[in-house]
C-alpha positions, 0 to 999 in steps of 0.5 A: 564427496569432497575432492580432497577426500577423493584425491586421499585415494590416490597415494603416489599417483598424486603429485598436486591438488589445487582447490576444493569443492564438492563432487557429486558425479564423474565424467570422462565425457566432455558432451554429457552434461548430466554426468559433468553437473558437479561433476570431476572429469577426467582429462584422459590422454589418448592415441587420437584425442587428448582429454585436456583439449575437451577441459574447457567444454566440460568446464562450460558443461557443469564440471565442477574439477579436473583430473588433469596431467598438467594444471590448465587455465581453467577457474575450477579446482585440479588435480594433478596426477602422473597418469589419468587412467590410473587416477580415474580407477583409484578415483571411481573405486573410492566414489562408489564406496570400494564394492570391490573390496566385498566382492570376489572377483574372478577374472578370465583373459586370454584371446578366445573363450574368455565369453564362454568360460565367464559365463560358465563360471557363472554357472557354476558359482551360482549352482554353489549357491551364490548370486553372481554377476557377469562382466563381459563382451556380450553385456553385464548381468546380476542373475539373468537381468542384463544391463548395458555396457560397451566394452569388454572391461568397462571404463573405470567409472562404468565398472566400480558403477555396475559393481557397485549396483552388483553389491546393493542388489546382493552380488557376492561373486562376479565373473568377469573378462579381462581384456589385454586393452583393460589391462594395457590401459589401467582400466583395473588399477587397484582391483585385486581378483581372488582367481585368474584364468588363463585360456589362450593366445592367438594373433589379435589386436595387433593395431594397439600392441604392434607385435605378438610378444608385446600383447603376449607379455600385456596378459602375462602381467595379469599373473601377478601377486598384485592382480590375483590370489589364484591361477587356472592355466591352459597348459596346453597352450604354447605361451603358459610355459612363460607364465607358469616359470614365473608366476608366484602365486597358488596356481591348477593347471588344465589341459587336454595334450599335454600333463595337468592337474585337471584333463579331459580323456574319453571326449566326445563330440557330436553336433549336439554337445560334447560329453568327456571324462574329468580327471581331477589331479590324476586321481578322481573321474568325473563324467562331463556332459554338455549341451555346446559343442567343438572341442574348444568349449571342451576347454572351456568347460575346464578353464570354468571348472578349475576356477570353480575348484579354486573357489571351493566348490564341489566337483559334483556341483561342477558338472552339474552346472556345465550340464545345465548350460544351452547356449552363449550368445554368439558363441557356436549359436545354432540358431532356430531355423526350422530349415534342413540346413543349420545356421550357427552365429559365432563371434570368431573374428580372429584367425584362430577362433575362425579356425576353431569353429569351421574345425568344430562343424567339419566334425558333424557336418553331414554336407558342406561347411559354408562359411560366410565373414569379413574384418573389421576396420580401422584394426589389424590388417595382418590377420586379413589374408591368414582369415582369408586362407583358412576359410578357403582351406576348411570351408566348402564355400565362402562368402566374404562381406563385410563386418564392421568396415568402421571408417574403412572402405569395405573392398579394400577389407575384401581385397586383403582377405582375398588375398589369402583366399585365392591361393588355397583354390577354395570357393569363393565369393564376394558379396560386400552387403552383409544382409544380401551376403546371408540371404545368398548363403540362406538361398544356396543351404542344402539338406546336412549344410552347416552355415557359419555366421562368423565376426559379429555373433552377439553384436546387434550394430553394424559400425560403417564409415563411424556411425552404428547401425541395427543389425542383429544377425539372429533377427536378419535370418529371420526375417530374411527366411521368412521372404526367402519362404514367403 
């Protein structure tokens, strides 16, 4: 395709193109020289690196133009945009031959069960008769093939990718998180999506948005005309009110406490599933079955009903599919153990997500709730201690470790969230080696104990001092049984 072709895409977004040649590949990668031959590479400026430092080596790797903010001494064609993020969406989409354009789109964000609710959209649609793809944090999928991806949102360019790899191979519907740093970032600059759903907000990344009503007001943006045709709104959630006051687009609401269009009675929860009442608009019941449990998959299974109501289907054909759902990867995971005690993976690195899940096994827990985390580095401290306090509150024992220090000392992750833990007078200890951490916690489970692997749930690395390292949890229990009973 030819850089003037590309550039025609970006309407306002360019301000001067200088040059013209082929472009048959695009990069954000200075390093990957299979990606940069004749190939356009994206200048991205960023909070620790600048992409026009790289220009030069990428140049020297292949790249045959630039996307750049400011034109650079450089012998190849430019394109100067007023925002390189922006550019590369518009840019990457026009690449790949516009897939989102025969796609729709349903994008889930909020702070938790955007996984859950992804993967029970999904469902769903395909209990409808559709073919449809995932795009997540746990990976990508068309059908039950998973493909790789590293972020929540892809990059641009992996995204209209994989969109565009959805469409050839017969994708009509796609489900799909939609992370505040996505949005933050211009990651979907001109997407349009046909349905939104709104799950929730609890403290998180506060490391990029600085404070609450900043990340809150990132999500909010979603809500608009331009983003979306169709809203789903968790009306129990303090912070919809905000949205829903402002938002001009057709809009269900769904909930639990308080008045929605579309709300769970009768439910009830046992350490097998949940199974509850849907009433849709105050007027027809549904019975719910399914085969997660806690009370926030309750919500969860709304959140993916009321967007699957949005797209037309059934509300038969909604149940149905709940029903079928076993599990999600390293969301409330009980893993096979074959022990007197369960072991449960859950991805929850956030406070209230902790929260959640150790207020969901307290439920069913016939003996302790033993709760073993850490934090992440290089990210929010804040959330440290509150973690800290809420384990040592809600659990009978805690194990504190470490998560994926990144470039962080581990003990002084620990120390934070000792911090929090202390005070509560709860059980502790503190084990910074993760894989020993879980064989203490294997070794001390007892007859109705419920062990909660909590922060890392589907992740299969562990990231230390920036490099990343196998560390699959369902395989480390595993094999740490098979040497604890061996």
């Amino acid at each position: 395709m030819l850089l003037s072709v590309l550039a025609q895409s970006l309407g306002e977004e360019l301000t001067e193109l200088r040059g013209e040649c082929e472009i048959k590949s695009l990069s954000m990668d200075n390093r990957k020289k299979e990606e940069l031959e004749q190939g356009l590479f994206f200048c991205v400026p960023g909070a620790r690196f600048d992409g026009h430092d790289f220009a030069a080596k990428a140049v020297e790797n292949g790249a045959a133009a630039l996307v750049v903010n400011r034109f650079l001494d450089l012998p190849v064609p430019q394109v100067k945009v007023q925002n390189v993020r922006r550019a590369m969406s518009l840019m990457a989409a026009a690449f790949f031959g516009h897939p989102e354009k025969e796609l729709k789109l349903l994008g889930v964000t909020g702070t938790k069960g955007k996984t859950t609710t992804s993967y029970l959209i999904k469902a769903i649609m395909e209990e409808a008769g559709c073919k449809v793809g995932l795009i997540g944090t746990t990976g990508n999928m068309i059908g039950n093939e998973y493909l790789k991806s590293e972020f929540t949102t892809p990059e641009p360019i992996d995204f209209f990718r994989t969109l565009r790899l959805m469409r050839d191979q017969g994708v009509t519907v796609v489900s799909m998180e939609v992370s505040a740093h996505a949005i933050a970032m211009n990651r979907l600059t001109g997407v349009h999506f046909e349905a939104g759903c709104y799950t929730n907000l609890s403290q998180d990344h506060l490391d990029l948005f600085g404070t609450m009503e900043k990340y809150f007001q990132c999500k909010k943006s979603f809500f608009r005309p331009e983003w979306i045709s169709n809203a789903a709104i968790n009306v129990d959630d303090d912070t919809s009110a905000d949205i829903l006051k402002d938002i001009t687009v057709p809009h269900s609401t769904y909930g639990i406490s308080c008045n929605a269009d579309i709300f769970a009675r009768d439910i009830e929860i046992t350490e097998n599933g949940v199974s509850f009442i849907m009433k849709l608009f105050n007027m027809h019941e549904y019975p719910v079955k399914l085969q997660l449990t806690g009370m926030f998959n309750v919500y969860n299974a709304l959140a993916a009903a009321a967007v699957g109501l949005i797209m037309g289907v059934k509300p038969e054909t909604v149940t149905e599919a709940l029903a079928k759902v076993r599990s999600i990867p390293g969301r409330a995971q009980v893993l096979d153990t074959h022990t007197p005690y369960k072991v449960i993976l859950d991805y929850s690195h956030s406070p209230d997500a902790l929260e959640n899940i150790l207020k969901a096994v307290r439920q069913f827990a016939r003996g302790r709730v033993i709760s073993l985390f850490g934090c992440g580095g290089d990210r929010d401290h804040l959330k440290r201690p509150i973690m800290g306090e809420i384990s040592g509150r809600l659990a009978d024992f805690s194990i504190l470790t470490s998560d994926n220090p990144r470039t962080e000392d581990p003990m002084d992750i620990l120390d934070a969230i000792e911090e929090g833990i202390k005070p509560t007078g709860g059980e502790y200890t503190v084990i910074e080696n993760r894989r020993e951490a879980i064989r203490y916690a294997l070794q001390m489970g007892r007859d109705g104990d419920i062990i909660v692997l909590a922060g890392k749930g589907h992740e299969t690395y562990q990231e230390i001092m920036g490099v990343k390292r196998p560390f699959d949890e369902k395989v480390v229990v595993a094999e740490l049984l098979e040497e604890i009973n061996g």
